[in-house]
C-alpha positions in Angstrom: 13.7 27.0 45.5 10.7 27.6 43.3 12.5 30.5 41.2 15.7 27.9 41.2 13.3 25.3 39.3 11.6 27.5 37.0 15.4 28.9 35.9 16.5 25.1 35.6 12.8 24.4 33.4 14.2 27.3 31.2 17.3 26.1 30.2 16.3 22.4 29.2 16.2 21.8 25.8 14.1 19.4 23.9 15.7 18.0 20.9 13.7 16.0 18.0 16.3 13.7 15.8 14.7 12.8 12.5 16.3 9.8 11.3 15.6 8.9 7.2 15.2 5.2 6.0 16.9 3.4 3.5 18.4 5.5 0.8 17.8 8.2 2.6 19.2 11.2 3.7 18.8 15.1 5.3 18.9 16.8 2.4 20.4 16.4 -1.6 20.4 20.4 -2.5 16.7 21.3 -2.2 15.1 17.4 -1.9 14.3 17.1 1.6 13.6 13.7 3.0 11.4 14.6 5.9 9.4 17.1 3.9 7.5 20.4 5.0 8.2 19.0 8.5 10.2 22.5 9.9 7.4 24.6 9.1 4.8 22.7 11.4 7.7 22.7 13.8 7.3 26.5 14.0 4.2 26.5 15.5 5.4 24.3 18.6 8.3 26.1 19.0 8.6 28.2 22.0 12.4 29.2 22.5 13.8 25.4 24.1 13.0 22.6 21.8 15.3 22.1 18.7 14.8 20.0 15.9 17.5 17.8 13.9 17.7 16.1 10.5 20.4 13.4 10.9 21.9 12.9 7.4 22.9 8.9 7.5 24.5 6.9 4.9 22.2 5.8 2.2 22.3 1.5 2.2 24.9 0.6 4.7 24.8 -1.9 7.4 22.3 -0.9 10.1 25.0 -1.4 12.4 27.2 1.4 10.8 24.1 3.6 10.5 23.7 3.2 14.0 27.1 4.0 14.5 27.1 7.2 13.2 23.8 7.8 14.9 25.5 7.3 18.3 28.5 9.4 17.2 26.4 12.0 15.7 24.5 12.7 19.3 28.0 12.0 21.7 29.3 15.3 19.7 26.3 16.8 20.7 26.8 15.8 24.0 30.6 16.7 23.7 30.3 19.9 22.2 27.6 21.0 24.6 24.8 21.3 22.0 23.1 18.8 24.3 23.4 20.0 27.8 23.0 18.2 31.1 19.2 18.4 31.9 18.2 18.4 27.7 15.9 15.5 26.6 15.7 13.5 23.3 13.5 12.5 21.2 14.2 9.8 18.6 12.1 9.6 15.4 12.7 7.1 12.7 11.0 5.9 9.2 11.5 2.8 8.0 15.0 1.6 8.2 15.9 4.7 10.9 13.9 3.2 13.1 16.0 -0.4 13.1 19.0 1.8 13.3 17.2 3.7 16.3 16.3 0.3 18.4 20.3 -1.2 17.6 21.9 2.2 18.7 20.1 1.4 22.0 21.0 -2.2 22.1 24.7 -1.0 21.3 24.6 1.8 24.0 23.8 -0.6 26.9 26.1 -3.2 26.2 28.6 -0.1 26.0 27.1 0.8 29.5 27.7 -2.8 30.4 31.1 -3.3 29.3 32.1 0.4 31.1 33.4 1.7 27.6 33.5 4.9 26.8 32.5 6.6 23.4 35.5 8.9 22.0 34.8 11.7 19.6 36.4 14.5 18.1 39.9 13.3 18.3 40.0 12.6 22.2 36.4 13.8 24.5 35.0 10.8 26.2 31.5 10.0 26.5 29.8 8.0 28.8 26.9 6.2 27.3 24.8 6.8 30.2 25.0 10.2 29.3 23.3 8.9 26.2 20.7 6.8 27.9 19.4 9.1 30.6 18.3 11.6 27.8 16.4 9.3 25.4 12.9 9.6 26.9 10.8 9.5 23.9 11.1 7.1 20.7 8.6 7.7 18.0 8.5 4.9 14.7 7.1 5.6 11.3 6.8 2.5 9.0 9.5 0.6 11.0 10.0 -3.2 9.3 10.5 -4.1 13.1 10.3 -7.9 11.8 11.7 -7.4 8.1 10.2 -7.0 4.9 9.1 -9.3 2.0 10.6 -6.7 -0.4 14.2 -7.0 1.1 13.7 -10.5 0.8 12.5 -10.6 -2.6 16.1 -8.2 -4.0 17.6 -10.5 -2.2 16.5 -13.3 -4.1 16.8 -11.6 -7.5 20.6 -11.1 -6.9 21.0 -10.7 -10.8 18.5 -7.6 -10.3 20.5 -6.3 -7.7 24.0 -6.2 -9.6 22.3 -4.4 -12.2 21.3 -2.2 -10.2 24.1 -1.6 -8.2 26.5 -1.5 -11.8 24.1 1.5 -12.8 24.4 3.3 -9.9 28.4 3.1 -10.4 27.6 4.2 -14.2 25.8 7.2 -12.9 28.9 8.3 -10.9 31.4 8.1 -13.1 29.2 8.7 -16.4 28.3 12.2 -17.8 25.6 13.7 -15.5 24.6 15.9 -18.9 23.8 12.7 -20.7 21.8 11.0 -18.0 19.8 14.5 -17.3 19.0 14.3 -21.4 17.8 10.2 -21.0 15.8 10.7 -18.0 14.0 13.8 -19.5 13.3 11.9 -22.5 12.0 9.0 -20.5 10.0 11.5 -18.5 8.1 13.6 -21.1 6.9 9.9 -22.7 3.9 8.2 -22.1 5.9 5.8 -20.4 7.5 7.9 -18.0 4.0 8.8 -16.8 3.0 5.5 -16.6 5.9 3.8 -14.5 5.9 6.5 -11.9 6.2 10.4 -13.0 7.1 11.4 -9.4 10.4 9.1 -9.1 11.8 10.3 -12.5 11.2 13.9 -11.9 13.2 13.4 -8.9 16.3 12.0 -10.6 16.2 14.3 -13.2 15.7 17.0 -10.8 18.8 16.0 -8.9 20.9 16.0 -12.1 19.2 19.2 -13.0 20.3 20.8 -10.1 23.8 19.6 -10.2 24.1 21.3 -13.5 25.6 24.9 -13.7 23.8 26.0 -17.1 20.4 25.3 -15.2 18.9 28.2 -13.1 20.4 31.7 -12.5 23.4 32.3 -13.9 25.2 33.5 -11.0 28.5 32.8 -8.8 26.1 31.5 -5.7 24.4 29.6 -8.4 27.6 27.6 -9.9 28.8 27.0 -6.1 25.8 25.5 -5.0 25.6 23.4 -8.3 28.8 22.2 -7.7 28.2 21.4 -3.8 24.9 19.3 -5.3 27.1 17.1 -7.9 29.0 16.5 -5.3 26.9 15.6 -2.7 24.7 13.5 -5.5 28.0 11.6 -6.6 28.8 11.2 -2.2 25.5 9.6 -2.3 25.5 7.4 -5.3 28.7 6.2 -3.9 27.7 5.2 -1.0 24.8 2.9 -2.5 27.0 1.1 -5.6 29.6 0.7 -2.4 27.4 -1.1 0.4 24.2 -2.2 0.1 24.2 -4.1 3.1 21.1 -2.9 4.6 19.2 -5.2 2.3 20.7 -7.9 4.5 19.8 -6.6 7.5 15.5 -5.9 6.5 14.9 -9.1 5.3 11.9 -11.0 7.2 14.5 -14.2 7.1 17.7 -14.0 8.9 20.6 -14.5 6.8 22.5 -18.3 7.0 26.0 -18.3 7.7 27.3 -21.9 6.6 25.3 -24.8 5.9 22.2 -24.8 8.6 23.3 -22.4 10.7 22.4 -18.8 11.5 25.0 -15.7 12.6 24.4 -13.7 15.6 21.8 -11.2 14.5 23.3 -7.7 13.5 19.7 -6.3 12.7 17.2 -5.7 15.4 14.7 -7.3 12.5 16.4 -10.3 13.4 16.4 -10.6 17.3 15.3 -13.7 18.8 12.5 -14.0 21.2 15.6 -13.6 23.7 16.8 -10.9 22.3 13.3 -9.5 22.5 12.6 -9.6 26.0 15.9 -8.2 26.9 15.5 -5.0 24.7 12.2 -4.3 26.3 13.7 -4.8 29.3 16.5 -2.4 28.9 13.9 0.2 27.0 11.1 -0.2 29.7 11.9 3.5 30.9 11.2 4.8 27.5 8.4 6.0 25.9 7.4 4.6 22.7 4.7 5.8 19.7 4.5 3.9 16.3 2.5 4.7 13.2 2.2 1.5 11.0 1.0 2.7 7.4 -0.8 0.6 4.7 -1.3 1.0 1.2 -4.2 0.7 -1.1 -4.6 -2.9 -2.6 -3.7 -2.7 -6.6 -4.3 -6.8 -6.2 -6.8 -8.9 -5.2 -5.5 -11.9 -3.3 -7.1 -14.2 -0.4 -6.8 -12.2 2.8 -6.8 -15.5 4.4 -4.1 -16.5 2.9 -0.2 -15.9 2.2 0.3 -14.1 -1.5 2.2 -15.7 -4.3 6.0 -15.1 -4.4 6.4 -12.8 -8.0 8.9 -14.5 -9.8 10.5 -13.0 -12.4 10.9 -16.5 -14.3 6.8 -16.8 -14.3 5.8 -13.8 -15.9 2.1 -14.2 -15.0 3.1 -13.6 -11.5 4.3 -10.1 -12.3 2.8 -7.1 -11.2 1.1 -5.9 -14.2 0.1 -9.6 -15.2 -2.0 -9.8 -11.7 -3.0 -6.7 -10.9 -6.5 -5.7 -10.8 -7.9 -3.2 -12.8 -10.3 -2.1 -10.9 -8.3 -1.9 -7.7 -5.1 -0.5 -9.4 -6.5 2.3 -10.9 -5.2 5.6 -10.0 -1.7 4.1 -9.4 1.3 3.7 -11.3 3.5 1.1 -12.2 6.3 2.2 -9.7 3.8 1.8 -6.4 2.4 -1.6 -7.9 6.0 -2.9 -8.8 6.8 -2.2 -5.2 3.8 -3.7 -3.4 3.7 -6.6 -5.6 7.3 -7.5 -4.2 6.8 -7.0 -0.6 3.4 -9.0 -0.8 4.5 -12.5 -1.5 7.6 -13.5 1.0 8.6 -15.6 3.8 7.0 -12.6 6.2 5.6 -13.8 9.4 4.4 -12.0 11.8 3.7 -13.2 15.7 0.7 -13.3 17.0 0.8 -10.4 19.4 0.9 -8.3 16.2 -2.3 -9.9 14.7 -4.3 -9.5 17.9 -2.8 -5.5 17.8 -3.7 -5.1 14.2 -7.4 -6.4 14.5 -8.4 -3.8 17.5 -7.0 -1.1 15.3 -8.7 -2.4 12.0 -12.2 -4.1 13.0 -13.6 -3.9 10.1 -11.1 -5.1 7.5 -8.4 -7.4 9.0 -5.4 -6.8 7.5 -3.7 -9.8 5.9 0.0 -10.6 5.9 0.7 -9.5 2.7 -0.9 -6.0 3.1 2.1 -3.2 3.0 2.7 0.3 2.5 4.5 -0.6 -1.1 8.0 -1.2 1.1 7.2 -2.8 4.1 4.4 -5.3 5.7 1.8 -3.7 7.8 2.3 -6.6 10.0 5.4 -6.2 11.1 5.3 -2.4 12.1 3.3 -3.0 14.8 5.8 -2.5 18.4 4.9 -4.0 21.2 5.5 -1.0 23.6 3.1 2.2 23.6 0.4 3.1 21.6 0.3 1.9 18.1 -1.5 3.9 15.0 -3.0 2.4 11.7 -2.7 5.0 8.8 -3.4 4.6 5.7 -0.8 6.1 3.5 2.2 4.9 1.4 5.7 4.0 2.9 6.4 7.7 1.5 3.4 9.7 2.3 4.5 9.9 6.3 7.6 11.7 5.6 5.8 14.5 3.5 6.1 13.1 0.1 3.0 12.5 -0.9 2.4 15.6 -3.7 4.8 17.9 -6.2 5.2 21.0 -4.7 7.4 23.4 -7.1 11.1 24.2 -5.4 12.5 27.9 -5.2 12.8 29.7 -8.4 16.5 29.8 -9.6 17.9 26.8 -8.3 17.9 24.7 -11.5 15.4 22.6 -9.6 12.0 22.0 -10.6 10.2 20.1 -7.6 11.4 20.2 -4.2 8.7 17.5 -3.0 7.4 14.5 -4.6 4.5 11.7 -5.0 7.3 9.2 -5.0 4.8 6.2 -4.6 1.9 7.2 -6.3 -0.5 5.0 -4.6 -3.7 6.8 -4.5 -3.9 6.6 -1.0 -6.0 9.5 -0.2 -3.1 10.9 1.8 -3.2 14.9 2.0 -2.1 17.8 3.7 -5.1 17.5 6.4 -3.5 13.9 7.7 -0.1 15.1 7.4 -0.8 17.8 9.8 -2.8 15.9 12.0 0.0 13.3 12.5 3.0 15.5 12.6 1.3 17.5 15.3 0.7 14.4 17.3 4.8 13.5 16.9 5.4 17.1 18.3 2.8 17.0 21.0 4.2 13.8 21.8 8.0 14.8 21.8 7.3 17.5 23.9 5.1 16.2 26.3 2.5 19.0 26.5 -0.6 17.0 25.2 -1.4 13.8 25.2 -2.7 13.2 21.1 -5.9 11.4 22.0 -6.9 15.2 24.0 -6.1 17.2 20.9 -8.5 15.3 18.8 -11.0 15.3 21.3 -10.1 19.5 21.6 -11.1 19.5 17.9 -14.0 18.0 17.7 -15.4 19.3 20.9 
């Protein structure tokens, strides 16, 4: 019997599914989302664990994102990828980790109505199969009650047209011309000054999805074409739904005069709603890292911040920022956190009382955020929650250049996306990333690793 249950141990499988926010995605040639993340995975590898990046669409509807989530792991399951005794783990950042909590919600009314989920033509999966494997759910800078941000683009539809009508220019313009505007935007002052790290990224992007950069090789023009391709997929997908927006904002959407529509965004569950998703999770295990972001600004923590209005110039980021605070960051990271400061965010109580037994010493105020999303409203109310201060990007391993593989057309493969001068580094990254494995794979509870270290 004993032999029988060390065979059985052998063959289990734990798989970790990384799961990007919004815009995200697995990988756009060599820009990874979840960055540097498969070499620390190395070193807690021992044969049986297997790690995923799920590739989602960019902007849509968190209900189609946690559609093809669902569908994504049922193949698995179909396929026999994920075998009978194999455990889950789910990780998301940011917007992932709405699309994680309404896949669940989906999955048991499924359960509940006895349907079955059908994939690859005609193999039926029961969602139970689903549910029994999902033992471990790990959130990274979840909005789980919105963000001012979303409600602030929102607001400033004008803003968002253009910036949707630019995405469709990109697609069907020359990528040539746009590699030679960004570069020139770049190597100015003011590319330095509005945020280095984004533009290199685009240009990169373009870069690589240009033949005439890099080797000069067959493999090289195939994979250049594969990257235009996969870059014009992706732009196509943002200028053709955006409805994530929607679903982040910290104030449910109106349908009609006065009235509200049944919530289609986990952000937007009642206090109903609530209680019957803890219900139905109670049997999983839950670990959430809420990030905050140095303060460019220097509002009343006491108090709500003022709403940026593009009409009042002197509430603008660079009008109200202060200088002493702001220094070391760019205009990108202060652009950002100016708009998810002031909003309609408000978060409940339970997450106060959480957020000032992890941060004695400086309460954090409503309108503190990571530059995307309010601190406030990361905090989950099941399993541990950790305070780390980093950017919305940092987390997920963007939080420094790092130069890409020579040949490729590509310059960077990693980014400071949000350069916030957060005093994120390779030391934290490590440290947290090893806690998410530890965690996944239940072999060490993180609170006994740090205490290994500094015994």
């Amino acid at each position: 019997m004993a032999d029988q249950e060390a065979g059985l141990r052998s063959h289990i499988r734990s798989h970790i599914v990384l799961i990007p926010g919004f815009a995200g995605f697995d990988a756009l040639g060599q820009l990874e989302y979840y960055s540097g993340i498969t070499s620390l995975f190395k070193s807690w590898r021992s044969g049986n664990e297997v790690l995923h990046y799920f590739d989602n669409f960019p902007t849509a509807a968190v209900a189609t994102r946690a559609t093809r989530l669902r569908q994504y792991l049922a193949k698995r399951i179909a396929r026999g990828e994920i075998s009978g005794h194999d455990d889950i783990t789910l990780v998301g950042h940011s917007t992932g980790g709405l699309d994680i909590r309404w896949f669940l919600w989906e999955l048991h009314e499924l359960h509940d109505r006895n349907q079955l989920i059908v994939v690859d033509g005609s193999l039926e999966v029961k969602p139970i199969d689903l549910i029994q494997r999902i033992g471990r759910v790990v959130f990274l800078s979840v909005p789980h009650w919105g963000t001012n941000i979303a409600d602030w683009v929102q607001a400033e539809w004008l803003w968002r047209k253009v910036l949707i009508d630019q995405l469709r220019a990109m697609v069907a313009g020359s990528q040539l011309v746009i590699a030679d505007r960004v570069e020139a935007v770049v190597s100015t002052q003011a590319g330095s000054v509005t945020g280095r790290g984004f533009f290199r990224a685009v240009q990169d992007a373009l870069d690589e999805a240009n033949e005439c950069n890099g080797k000069q090789t067959p493999f090289r023009k195939a994979e250049a074409h594969e990257a235009a391709a996969e870059l014009a997929l992706y732009l196509r997908h943002m200028a053709s739904d955006f409805r994530a927006i929607d679903d982040l904002t910290s104030r449910a959407p109106r349908v009609g005069k006065g009235t509200h529509r049944r919530p289609m965004s986990p952000a937007h569950f009642t206090a109903e709603d609530r209680e019957k998703e803890r219900h139905r999770l109670r049997n999983i295990e839950f670990r959430s890292y809420a990030t905050i972001g140095r303060r460019p600004f220097r509002f009343d923590s006491a108090r709500p911040a003022p709403v940026w209005e593009l009409t009042k110039p002197w509430t603008s980021p660079e009008m109200s920022k202060d200088s002493a605070l702001s220094a070391g960051t760019d205009c990108m990271y202060r652009t950002c956190y100016r708009a998810c400061a002031g909003g309609p965010f408000d978060p409940p109580r339970s997450n106060r009382e959480k957020a000032k037994r992890l941060s004695p010493k400086q309460p954090i105020a409503v309108w503190d955020n990571d530059g995307i999303v309010n601190t406030l409203s990361m905090f989950w109310p099941l399993g541990e929650n950790v305070l780390v201060h980093a950017d919305h990007m940092d987390i997920v391993g963007q939080y420094e250049s790092v130069l890409a593989d020579p040949g490729g057309g590509r310059k960077y493969r990693r980014y400071d996306l949000l350069k916030s001068d957060s005093g994120f580094g390779d030391t934290r990254f490590r440290e947290i990333w090893n806690e998410i494995f530890a965690f996944a794979l239940g072999r060490s509870h993180p609170r006994e690793i740090r205490a290994a270290k500094a015994a």
